[in-house]
C-alpha positions as CSV (number, residue, x, y, z in Angstrom):
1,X,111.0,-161.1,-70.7
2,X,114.9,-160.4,-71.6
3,X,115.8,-156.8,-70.7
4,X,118.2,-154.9,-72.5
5,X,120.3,-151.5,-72.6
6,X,121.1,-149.7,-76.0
7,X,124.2,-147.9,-75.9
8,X,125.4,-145.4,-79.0
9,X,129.1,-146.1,-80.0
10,X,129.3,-142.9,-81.7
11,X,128.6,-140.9,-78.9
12,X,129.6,-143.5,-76.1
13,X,126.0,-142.7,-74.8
14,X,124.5,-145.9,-72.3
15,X,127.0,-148.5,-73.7
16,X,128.3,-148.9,-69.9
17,X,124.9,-149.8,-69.4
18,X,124.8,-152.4,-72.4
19,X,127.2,-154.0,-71.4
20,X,126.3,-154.5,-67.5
21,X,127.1,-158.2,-66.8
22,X,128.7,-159.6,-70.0
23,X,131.2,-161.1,-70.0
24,X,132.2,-161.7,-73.8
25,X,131.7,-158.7,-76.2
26,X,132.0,-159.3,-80.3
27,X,132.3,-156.4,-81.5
28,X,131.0,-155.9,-85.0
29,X,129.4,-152.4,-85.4
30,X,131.6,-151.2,-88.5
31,X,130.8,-148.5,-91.0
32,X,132.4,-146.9,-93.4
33,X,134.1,-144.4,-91.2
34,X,134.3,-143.9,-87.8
35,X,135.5,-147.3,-86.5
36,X,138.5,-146.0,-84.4
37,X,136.1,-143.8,-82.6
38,X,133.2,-146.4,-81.9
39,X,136.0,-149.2,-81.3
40,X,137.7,-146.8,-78.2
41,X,133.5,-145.9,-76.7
42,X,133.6,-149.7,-76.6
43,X,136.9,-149.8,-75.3
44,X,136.0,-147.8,-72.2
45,X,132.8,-148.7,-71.7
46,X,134.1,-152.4,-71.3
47,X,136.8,-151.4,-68.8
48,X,134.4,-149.9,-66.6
49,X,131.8,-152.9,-67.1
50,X,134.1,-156.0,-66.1
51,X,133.8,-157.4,-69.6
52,X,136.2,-160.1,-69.9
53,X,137.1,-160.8,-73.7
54,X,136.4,-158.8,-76.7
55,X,136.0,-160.4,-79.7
56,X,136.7,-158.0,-82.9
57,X,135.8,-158.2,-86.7
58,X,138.7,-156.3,-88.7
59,X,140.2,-156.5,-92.5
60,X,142.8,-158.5,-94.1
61,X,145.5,-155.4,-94.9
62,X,144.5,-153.3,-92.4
63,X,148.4,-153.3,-91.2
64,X,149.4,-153.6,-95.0
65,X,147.6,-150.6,-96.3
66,X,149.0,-147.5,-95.3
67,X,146.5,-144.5,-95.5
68,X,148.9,-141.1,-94.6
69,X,147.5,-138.8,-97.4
70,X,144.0,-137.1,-98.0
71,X,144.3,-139.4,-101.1
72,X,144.5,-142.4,-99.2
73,X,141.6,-141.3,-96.5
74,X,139.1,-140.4,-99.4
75,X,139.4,-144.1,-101.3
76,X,140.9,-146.5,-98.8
77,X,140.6,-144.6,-95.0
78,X,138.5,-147.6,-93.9
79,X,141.6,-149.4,-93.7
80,X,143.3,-147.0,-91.4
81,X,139.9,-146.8,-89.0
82,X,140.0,-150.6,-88.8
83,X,143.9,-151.1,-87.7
84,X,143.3,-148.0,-85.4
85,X,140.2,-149.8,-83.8
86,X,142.3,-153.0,-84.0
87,X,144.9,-151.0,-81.7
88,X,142.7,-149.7,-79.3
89,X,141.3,-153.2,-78.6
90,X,144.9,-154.7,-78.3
91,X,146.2,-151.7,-75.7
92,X,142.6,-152.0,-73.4
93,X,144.3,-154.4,-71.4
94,X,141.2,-156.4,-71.6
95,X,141.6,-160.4,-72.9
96,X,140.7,-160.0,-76.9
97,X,140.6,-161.7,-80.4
98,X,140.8,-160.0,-83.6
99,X,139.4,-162.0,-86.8
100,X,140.4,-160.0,-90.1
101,X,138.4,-160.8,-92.6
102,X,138.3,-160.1,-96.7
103,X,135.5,-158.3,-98.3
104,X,132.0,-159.6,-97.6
105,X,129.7,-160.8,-100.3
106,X,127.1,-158.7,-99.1
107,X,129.3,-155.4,-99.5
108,X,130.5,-156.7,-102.9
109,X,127.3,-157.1,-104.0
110,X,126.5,-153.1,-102.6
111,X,129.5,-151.3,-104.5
112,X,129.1,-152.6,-107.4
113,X,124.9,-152.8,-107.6
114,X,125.6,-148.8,-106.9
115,X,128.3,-148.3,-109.1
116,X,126.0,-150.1,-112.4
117,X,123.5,-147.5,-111.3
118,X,126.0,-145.1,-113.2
119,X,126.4,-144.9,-117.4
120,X,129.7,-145.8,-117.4
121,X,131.6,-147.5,-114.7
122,X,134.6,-146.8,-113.3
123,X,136.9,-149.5,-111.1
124,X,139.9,-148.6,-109.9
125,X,143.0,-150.2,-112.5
126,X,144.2,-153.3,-111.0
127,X,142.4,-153.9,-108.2
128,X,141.4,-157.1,-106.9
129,X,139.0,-158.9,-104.2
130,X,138.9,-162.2,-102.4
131,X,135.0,-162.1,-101.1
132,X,133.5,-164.1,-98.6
133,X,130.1,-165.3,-97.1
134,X,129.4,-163.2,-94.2
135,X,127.9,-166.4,-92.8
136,X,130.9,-167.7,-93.0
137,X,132.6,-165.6,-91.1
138,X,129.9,-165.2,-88.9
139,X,130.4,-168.9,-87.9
140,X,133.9,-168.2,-86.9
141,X,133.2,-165.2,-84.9
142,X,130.4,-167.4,-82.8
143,X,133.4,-170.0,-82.5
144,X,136.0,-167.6,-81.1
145,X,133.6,-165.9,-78.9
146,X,132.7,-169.4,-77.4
147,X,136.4,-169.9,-76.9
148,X,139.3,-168.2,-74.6
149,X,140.8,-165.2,-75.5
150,X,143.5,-165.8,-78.4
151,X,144.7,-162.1,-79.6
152,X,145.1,-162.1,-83.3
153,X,144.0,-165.2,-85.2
154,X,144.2,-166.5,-89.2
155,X,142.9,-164.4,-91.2
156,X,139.5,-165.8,-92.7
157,X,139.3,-165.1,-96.6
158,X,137.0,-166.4,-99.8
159,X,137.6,-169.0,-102.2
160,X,139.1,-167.1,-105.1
161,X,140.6,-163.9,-106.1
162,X,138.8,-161.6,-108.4
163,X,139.7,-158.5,-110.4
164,X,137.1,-156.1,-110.1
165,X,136.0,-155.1,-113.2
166,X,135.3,-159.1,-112.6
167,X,133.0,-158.8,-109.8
168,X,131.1,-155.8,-111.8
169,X,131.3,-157.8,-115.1
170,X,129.2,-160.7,-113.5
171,X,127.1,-158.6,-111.8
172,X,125.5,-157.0,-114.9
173,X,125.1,-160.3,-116.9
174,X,123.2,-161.5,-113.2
175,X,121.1,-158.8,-113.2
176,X,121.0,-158.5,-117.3
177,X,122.3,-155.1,-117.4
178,X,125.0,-154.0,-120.3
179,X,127.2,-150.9,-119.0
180,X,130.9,-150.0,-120.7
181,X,133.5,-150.2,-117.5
182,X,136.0,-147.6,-117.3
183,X,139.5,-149.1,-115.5
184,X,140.6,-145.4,-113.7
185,X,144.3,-145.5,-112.7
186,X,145.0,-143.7,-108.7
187,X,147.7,-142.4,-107.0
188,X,148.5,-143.2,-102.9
189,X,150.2,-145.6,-101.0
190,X,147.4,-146.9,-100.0
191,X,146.5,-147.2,-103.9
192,X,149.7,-149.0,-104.6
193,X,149.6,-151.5,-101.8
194,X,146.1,-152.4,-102.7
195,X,147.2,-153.2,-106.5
196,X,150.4,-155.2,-104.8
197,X,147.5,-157.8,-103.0
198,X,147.9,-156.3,-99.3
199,X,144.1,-156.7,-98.7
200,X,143.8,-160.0,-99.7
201,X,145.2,-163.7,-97.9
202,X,145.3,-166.3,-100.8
203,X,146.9,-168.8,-98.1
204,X,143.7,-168.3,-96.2
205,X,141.2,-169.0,-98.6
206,X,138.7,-171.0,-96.3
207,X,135.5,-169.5,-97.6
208,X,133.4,-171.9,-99.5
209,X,130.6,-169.7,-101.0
210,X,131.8,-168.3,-104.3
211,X,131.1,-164.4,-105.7
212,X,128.8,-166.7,-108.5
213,X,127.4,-168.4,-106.2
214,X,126.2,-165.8,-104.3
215,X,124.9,-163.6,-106.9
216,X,122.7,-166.8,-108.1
217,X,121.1,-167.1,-104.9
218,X,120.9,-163.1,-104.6
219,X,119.6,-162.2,-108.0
């Protein structure tokens, strides 16, 4: 029988314990706020455990997309959480990789299922995605946490750039739903860089599961 230890990143709670003799960590527990915090109870926990290499899942932008206002925190914070995290695990003096990544499919495929939910739906104006197969990049992570430590690799992004009103578009004629879509404009730098392309890596589009693709297999 394997024996394990659960440790609570939010609280920092047993994670020592969790991560008694090993040696790699791939750290993937992300939310939707919160990383920084969970990312530095890893942190410390793996200091005091021995743990060798730390292998961490981040965002393509999250140096690009600056997130100073309250603006910026309500729409776009997970950025800033994610390049904090990124930091902590770059300053614990322990061997690491970071892998930033573009927006999973499977997240995609959340936002906008919730947002057709509504009457009308709003996207942000201008916005765009470059989804990916999180079995895709859950390949690469296996990869890099088999190999040595190598600090901050390529970035790993999907096949092609959408707008989003795209992405919501094809997801009501997949799911045979007819909603109007409202394009609201935003204000923020974090906004602006967004519109500008900073979360997304069109010279490291090495996904090979497209959005349509997806949704026809996820229907």
């Amino acid at each position: 029988m394997v024996e394990y230890a659960i440790g609570d990143l939010e609280t920092g709670t047993g994670v020592v314990e969790a991560l008694a003799e090993a040696d790699t960590v791939v750290h993937c527990a992300g939310s939707a706020k919160g990383d920084d915090v969970k990312a530095a109870h890893l942190v410390g926990a793996a200091v005091r455990a021995g743990v060798k290499h730390i292998v961490y899942i981040s965002v393509v932008g999250a140096e690009r997309v600056p997130v100073r206002s309250a603006v910026d925190r309500a729409a776009f914070g997970y950025f800033g959480a994610k390049r904090a995290a990124e930091l902590c695990v770059a300053e614990s003096g322990i061997p690491f990789t970071t892998l930033r990544a573009s927006q999973f499919h499977e997240l995609t495929l959340a936002t906008v299922r919730q947002l057709a939910k509504l009457p009308v739906v709003p996207v942000p104006a201008g916005v765009r995605f470059q989804p990916i197969d999180g079995a895709e990049v859950a390949r690469r992570l296996a990869e890099l946490a088999l190999g040595e430590p190598a600090g901050l690799v390529p970035d790993i992004a999907g096949p092609r750039v959408y707008g989003f009103d795209e992405l919501v578009r094809s997801y009501l004629r997949a799911a045979g739903k007819r909603r109007p879509i409202l394009r609201v404009p935003m204000g923020g730098g974090a906004y602006r860089a967004i519109r500008a392309g900073a979360n997304l890596a069109p010279d490291r589009a090495v996904g090979v599961r497209t959005w349509e693709q997806y949704l026809a297999a996820n229907r």
